[in-house]
N, C-alpha and C positions, 0 to 999 in steps of 0.2 A: 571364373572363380568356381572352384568345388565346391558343392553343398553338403554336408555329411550330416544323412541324417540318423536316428534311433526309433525304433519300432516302439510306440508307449500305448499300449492297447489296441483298438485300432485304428490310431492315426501318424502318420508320418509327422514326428515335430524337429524341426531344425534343430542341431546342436548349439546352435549362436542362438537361439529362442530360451534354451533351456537355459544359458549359463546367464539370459536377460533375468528371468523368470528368476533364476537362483540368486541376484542381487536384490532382486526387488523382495524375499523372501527373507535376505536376512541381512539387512541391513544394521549395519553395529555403528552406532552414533561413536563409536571410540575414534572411525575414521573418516572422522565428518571435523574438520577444523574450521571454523568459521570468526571473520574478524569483527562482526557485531557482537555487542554487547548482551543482546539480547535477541532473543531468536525462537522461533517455533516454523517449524514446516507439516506439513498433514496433505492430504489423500482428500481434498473435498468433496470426494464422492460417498466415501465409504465413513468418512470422521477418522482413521485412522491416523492418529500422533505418530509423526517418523521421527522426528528431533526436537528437543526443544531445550533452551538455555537461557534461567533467568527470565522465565516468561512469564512468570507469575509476581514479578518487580515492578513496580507502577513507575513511569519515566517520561517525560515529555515527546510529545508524539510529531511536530510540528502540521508540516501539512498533509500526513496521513489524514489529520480530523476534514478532508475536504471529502474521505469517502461519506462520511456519516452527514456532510452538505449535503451532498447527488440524491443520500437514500432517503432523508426526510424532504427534500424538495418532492422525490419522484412521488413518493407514497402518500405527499399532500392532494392530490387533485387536481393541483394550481395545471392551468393549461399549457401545456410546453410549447408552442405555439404562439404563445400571445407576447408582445412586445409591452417592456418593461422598461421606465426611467433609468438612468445609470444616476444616482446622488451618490453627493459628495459624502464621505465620512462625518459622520455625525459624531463622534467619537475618538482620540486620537488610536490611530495601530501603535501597540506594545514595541516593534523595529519599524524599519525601513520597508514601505509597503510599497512601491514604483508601478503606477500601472499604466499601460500606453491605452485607457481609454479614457474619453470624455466625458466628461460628468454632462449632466444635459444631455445627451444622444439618450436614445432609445436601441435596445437589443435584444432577438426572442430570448425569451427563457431557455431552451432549449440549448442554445447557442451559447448562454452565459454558464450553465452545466456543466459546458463540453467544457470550455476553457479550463474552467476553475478546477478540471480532473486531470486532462491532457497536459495543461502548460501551467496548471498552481495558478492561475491570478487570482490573485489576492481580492481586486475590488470587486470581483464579478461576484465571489464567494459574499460579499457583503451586501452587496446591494441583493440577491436572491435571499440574503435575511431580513431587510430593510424591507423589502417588497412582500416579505410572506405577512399574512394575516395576522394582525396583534404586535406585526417591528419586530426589532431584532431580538428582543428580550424573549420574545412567546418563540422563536426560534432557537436561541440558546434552550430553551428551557424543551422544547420540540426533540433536541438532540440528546438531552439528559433521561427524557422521559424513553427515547427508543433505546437508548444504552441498557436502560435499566429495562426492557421488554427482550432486550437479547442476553440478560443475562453477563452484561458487563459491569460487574461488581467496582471494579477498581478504576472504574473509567471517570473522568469529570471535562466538561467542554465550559468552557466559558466564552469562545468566539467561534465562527465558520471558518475561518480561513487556518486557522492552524499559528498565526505569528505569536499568541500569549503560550506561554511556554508553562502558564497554568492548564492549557490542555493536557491531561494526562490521561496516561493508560498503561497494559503491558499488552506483550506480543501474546498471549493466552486471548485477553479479550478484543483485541484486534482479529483475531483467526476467529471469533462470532462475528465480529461486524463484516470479515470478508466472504461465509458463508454465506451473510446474509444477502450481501451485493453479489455476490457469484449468482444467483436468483434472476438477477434484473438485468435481461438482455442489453435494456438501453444502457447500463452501468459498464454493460462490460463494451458494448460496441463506441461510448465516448470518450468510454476513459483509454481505449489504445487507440486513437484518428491518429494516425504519423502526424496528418498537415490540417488545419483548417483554418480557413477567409472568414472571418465573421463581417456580414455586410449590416453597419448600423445606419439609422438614418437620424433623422432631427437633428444635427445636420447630415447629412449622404456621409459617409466616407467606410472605409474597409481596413481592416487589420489582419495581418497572417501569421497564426500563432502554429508552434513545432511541439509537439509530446517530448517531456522533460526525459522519460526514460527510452534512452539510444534501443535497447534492445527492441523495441518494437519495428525496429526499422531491419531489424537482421532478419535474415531469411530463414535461418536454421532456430531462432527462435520464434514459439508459436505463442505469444501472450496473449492472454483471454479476459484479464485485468491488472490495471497499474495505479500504482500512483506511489509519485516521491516525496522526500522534504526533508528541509534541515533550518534549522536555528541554532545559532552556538551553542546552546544549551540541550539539543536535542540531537546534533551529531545526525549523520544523514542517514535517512530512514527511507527503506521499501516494503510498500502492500503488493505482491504479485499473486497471480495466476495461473499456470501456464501448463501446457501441458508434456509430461516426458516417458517415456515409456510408453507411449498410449494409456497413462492415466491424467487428472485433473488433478495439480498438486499446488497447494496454496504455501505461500513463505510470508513471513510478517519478518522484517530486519529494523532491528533500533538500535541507535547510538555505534554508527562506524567514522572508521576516521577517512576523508579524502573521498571527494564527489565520486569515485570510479569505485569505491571500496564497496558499497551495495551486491552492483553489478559483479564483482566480482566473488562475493559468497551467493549470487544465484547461480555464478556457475559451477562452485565448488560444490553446491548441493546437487545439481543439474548431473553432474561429474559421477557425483558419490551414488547418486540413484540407478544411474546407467553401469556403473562399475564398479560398485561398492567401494571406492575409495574417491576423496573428494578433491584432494593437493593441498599444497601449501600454502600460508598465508602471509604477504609482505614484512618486512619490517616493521615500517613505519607503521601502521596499521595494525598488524601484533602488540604494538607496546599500547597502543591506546587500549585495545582489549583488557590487555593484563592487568591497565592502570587503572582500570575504569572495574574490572573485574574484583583486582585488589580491595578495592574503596566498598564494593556491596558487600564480598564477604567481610570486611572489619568493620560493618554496621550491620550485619547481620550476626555477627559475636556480642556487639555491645550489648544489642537488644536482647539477647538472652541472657546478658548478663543482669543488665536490670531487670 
């Protein structure tokens, strides 16, 4: 392959460098189509807003709220290391919470982290509130209190695991809570593990859980942090990291329709950043947008009409 390059003071810069360079320069959010309802992407190096859509709409987050679990665990003290009761639900879960482990066993904290980022379990997310200092209440309340330290206005947590669909947020203040996890090495190196064994004991046995987002497993993707979720009410949702262009670019996606529909506006972003144009968006997936787009703007007329 020929290189062609152009004389720019005195350095020899690629032509294919420049015309990167010239995407990443102007970037027109007109040809960005994205099938979330809500959306923000940004530059978390620099704070740079590249896109964002309905991100200032408060909306049910589901188990995104498991990053804001990881961050007040890590930034409590509690020892990552120390082996922790698994109890039972003290409480009933808001849905259907399935978790393949055993109440009674024992499992490091550290271990129960990982899970609850990588694979979303639900109980692991509980019991690491159950076990923090003061139950689970001084823990809800532990997550209200650092929202409100990062400057998430619009944010309200009422459980760890993300299943009450009173968790709410938008993708504005979710892109504070991902800055502030983009921070915590250990945030970012549990929350992308492809595979992990967790070995409990009281009684021995092992469990082997898979990281819920596929793209960590692709080679041409370089994720740096993850985490998924969906409740019917919450339409499936991603917190990413990842890096494109040789920068760190964060994406918060709320309310898409069809488990692959995520994935599929990180690559349209992924697309649009590298080639200023992003593609197009499904059908089915399309109409939820519109339907779901439709419904804010004719609640956002009424309210100015009242």
């Amino acid at each position: 392959m020929i290189m062609r390059y152009r004389i720019l003071g005195f350095c020899l810069v690629p032509l294919l460098l420049l015309a990167s360079l010239s995407h990443a320069r102007d970037l027109d959010p007109a040809n960005l189509q994205l099938a979330s309802v809500h959306a923000l992407v940004m530059d978390l190096e620099t704070g740079e807003l590249l896109h964002n859509k309905h991100d200032d709409v408060p909306a049910p987050i589901a188990s995104l709220t498991k990053i804001m679990t990881a961050l007040v665990v890590l930034e409590s003290g509690l020892p990552m290391n120390e082996y922790v009761t698994i109890v039972e639900r003290d409480r009933p879960a808001p849905v259907n919470a399935f978790s393949r482990i055993r109440p009674g066993s024992e499992a490091r904290r550290q271990d129960l982290v990982r899970i609850t980022l990588m694979a979303s379990e639900n109980l692991a997310a509980h019991v690491l509130a159950r076990q923090f200092p003061g139950g689970f209440d001084a823990f809800v309340q532990a997550m209200n209190d650092k929202a409100a330290e990062l400057g998430m206005q619009n944010t309200t947590f009422v459980d760890p695991s993300g299943l009450s669909s009173n968790n709410v947020s938008t993708a504005a203040d979710l892109a504070l809570l991902l800055q502030a996890a983009w921070k915590h090495e250990l945030i970012r190196d549990l929350s992308t593990t492809r595979y992990h064994t967790v070995h409990f004991r009281s009684p021995r046995y092992q469990k082997r859980y898979g990281n819920t987002n596929v793209l960590v497993h692709r080679g041409r993707w370089d994720v740096g942090l993850t985490k998924t979720g969906y409740l019917n009410d919450a339409g499936r949702c991603l917190m990413m990291a990842t890096h494109i262009d040789d920068r760190p670019v964060g994406m918060v996606l709320l309310n898409s329709f069809g488990k692959r529909t995520p994935l599929g506006d990180a690559g349209r972003i992924r697309r649009w950043i590298e080639t200023g144009h992003g593609g197009s968006v499904a059908g089915a997936a399309l109409r939820h947008e519109q339907e779901h787009t439709a419904r804010l703007q004719s609640a956002s007329q009424q309210a100015a009409a009242d």
